[in-house]
N, C-alpha and C positions, 0 to 999 in steps of 0.2 A: 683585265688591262689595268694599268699601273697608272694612277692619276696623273693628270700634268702638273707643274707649278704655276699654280696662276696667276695672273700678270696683272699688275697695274697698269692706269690709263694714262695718255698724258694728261686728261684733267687731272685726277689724284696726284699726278705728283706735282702738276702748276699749285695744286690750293692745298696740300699737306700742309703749308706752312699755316699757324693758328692767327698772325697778324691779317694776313691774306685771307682767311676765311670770315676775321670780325669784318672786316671792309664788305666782301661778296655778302652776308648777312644783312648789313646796313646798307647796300645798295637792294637789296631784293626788298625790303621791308620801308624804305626809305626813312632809316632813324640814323640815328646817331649818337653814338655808346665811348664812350671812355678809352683809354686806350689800357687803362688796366682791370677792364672787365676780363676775365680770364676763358679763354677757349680751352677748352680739354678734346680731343678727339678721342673718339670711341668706335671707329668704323670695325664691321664683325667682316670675316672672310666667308665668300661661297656662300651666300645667304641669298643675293638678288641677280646673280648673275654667276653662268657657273665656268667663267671662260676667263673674263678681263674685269678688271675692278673698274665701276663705275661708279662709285657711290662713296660716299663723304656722311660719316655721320658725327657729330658733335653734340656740346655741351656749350649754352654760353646763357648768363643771367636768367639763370633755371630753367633755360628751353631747351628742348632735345632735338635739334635738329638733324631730319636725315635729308640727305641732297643727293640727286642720280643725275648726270647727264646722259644725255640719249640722244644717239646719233643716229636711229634709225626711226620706224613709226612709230608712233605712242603706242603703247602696252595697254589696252580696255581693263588687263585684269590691273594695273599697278598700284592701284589700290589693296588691294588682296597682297601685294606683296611686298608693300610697305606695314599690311597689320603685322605678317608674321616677321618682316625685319626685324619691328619695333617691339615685339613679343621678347624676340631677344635679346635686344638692347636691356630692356626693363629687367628680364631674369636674372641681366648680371649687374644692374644697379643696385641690384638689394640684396644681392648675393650677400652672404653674411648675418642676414638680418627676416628675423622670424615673420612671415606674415600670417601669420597664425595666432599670434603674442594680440594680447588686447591694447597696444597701443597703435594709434593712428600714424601712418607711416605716411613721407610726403617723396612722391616724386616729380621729375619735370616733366615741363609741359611742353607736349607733341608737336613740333610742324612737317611739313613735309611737301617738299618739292622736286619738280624734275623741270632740268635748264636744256630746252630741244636744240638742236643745231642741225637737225636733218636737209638732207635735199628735196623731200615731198611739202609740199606746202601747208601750214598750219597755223592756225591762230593765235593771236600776240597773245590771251592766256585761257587755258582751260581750268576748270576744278572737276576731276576724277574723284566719283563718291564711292567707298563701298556698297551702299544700299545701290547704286545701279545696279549691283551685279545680284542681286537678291531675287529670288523667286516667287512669284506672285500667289502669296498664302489664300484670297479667294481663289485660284482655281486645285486646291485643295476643300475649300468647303470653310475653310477658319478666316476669322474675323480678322480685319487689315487694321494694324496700329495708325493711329496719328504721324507716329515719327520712331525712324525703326530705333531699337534699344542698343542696338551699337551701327557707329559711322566713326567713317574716317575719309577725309578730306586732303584729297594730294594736288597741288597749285602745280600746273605746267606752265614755264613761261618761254617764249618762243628769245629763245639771245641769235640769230643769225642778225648778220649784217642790216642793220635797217632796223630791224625790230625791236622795241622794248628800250630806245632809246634814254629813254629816262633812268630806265634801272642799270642797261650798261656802260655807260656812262659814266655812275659814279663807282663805279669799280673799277681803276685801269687792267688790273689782269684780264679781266672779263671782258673789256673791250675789246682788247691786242690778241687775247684769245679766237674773240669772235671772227676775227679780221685775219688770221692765219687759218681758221678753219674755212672760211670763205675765199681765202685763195685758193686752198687747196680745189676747193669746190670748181671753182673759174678751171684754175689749172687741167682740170679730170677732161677738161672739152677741147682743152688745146693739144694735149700730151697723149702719149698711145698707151701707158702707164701708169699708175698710181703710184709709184715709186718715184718715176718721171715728176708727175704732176708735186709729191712731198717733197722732193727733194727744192725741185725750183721756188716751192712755197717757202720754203727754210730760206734759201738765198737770200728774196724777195723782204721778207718781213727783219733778217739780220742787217739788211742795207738800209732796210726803212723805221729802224728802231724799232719795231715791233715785240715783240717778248725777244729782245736783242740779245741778253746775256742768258735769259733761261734756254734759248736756244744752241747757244755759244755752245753751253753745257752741256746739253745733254741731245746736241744735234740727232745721234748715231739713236739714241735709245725712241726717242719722238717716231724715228722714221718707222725701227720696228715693231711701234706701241701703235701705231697707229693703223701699217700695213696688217698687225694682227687680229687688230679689232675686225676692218674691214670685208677681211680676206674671210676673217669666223660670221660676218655677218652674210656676207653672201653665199657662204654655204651653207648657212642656216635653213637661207630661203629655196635653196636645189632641196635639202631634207624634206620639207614640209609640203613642196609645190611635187615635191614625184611622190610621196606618201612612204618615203622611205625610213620615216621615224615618227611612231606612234608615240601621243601626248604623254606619255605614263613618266614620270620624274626618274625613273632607271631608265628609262631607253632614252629621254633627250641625254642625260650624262654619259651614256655610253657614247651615243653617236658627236658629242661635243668631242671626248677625248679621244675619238679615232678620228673624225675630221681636222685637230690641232696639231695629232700626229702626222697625219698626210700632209699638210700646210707646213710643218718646219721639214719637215721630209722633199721639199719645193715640189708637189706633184697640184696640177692645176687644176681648176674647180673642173672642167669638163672631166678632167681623168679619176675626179674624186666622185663625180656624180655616176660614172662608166662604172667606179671598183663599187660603189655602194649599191646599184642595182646589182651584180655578178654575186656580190656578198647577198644581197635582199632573197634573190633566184635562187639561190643554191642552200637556202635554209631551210 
C-alpha cells in the first residue's frame, strides 16, 4: 500500500512561527530571552507519530528543544520516543563532522516536553523517565547500579483550560489555543458531531477574538486538521481494543495507512471496525 501524505496539526502550524515558539519556550521555562536570541527549527518527519505532525522540534540558546502535543492519553513509553527522536535530531547536527576525529565536539542541550490537552483527566505536571521503563537487572541475578547510565527525562504539562495558569498565561497563542480546544471539548456534548462541535468552536472564538485571524485563515484547514487527527485517534483505539493490529512497527503502519485510507474515503469507524475484522478473518 502506497503511503499517505502526512499531515500537519493545527498545533504545528499555530507555533511554526520561530517568534511564537521563543514566547511558548519562555512561558514553559518562565525566563525571559531577547528577542534576538535566534530560533532555528529542525522538526524530523515520521519519527513520533506516523499519521499527523505533532511535535515541534528546535534550537534556541544552545538547547535543543523537542515539544509534542497530545491530545489523547499520555504515552508510558514517550520517553523511549523522545530518546530515538532525539537520536536523530543529533545525527544530523553533526552531519558533516567526524566523531571519530580527536577533537571534542559540542552539541545542545536536550529538553523535552509534551503540552496535554486531553479529555481524561491528568495532572498539572508529570516527569516521564526512561529508566521507568528499564527491567529490573536483580531478577536476572546482576548487581543494580546506583543510577542507571543513561536517562532521559520528558516534562508533561497539563495546558487545558484552568490548568498551568502561570505558564499559559504568558504565552497568548497558548492561552487562545487552549480555550479553542476547550470549546471544542464543551461543544462535543451539545452537538451530535464533531464537525458540528469545530465548526461552532471556530465561530465562537472568531467573534470572541480568540486566535481570530489564525482562524480567519486557515478556518477550512483547522476543521480537517483536526477532524483527522481525531477520527485517526478513535480508530486507533477500535485497532487495539478488538486485537485487530499487533504491536510490531510494520503492522501499526500498515493498519494506520488503511485506516487513513478509509477515513478520507468517508467510511465510518463502525464500518472501518466491520471491514478490518472481515479483512482480519479471511487471512
Amino acid at each position: 500500500m502506497i503511503n499517505k501524505k502526512f499531515k500537519d496539526s493545527v498545533f504545528t502550524l499555530l507555533f511554526e512561527d520561530p517568534v511564537v515558539l521563543r514566547e511558548l519556550y519562555c512561558a514553559i521555562e518562565g525566563v525571559t530571552l531577547p528577542p534576538d536570541v535566534p530560533v532555528s527549527i529542525n522538526t524530523l518527519e515520521n519519527v513520533l507519530y506516523m499519521d499527523v505532525y505533532n511535535d515541534i522540534s528546535f534550537e534556541i540558546g544552545g538547547k535543543l528543544i523537542v515539544l509534542i502535543e497530545h491530545q489523547s492519553t499520555i504515552n508510558p513509553n514517550m520517553s523511549l520516543r523522545m530518546l530515538l527522536y532525539v537520536a536523530r535530531i543529533l545525527e544530523r547536527t553533526v552531519e558533516g563532522r567526524s566523531i571519530y576525529s580527536g577533537r571534542k565536539l559540542t552539541i545542545p542541550w536536550p529538553e523535552f516536553y509534551v503540552l496535554y490537552n486531553g479529555e481524561k483527566p491528568y495532572s498539572d505536571t508529570e516527569i516521564l523517565r526512561l529508566s521507568d521503563l528499564y527491567e529490573n537487572p536483580q531478577i536476572m541475578g546482576l548487581p543494580e547500579k546506583d543510577r542507571p547510565l543513561l536517562e532521559l527525562e520528558v516534562k508533561v504539562i497539563n495546558i487545558n483550560e484552568g490548568r498551568n495558569k502561570d505558564i499559559v498565561d504568558r504565552c497568548k497563542k497558548l492561552s487562545e489555543y487552549s480555550a479553542f480546544i476547550g470549546k471544542i471539548y464543551a461543544n462535543m456534548k451539545q452537538y451530535k458531531t464533531k464537525e458540528e462541535a469545530i465548526n461552532e468552536a471556530v465561530k465562537y472564538c472568531r467573534k470572541n477574538a480568540i486566535l481570530k485571524e489564525f482562524l480567519e485563515l486557515h478556518a477550512t484547514e483547522v476543521l480537517n486538521m483536526l477532524l483527522t487527527e481525531w477520527n485517526t485517534e478513535d480508530a486507533k483505539k477500535v485497532w487495539y481494543e478488538d486485537g485487530l493490529l499487533d504491536g510490531r512497527e510494520e503492522g501499526i503502519e500498515k493498519g494506520q495507512n488503511i485506516i487513513l485510507e478509509l477515513l478520507e474515503q468517508g467510511m465510518s469507524l463502525e464500518d472501518i471496525k466491520i471491514h478490518l475484522k472481515q479483512t482480519d478473518n479471511s487471512e
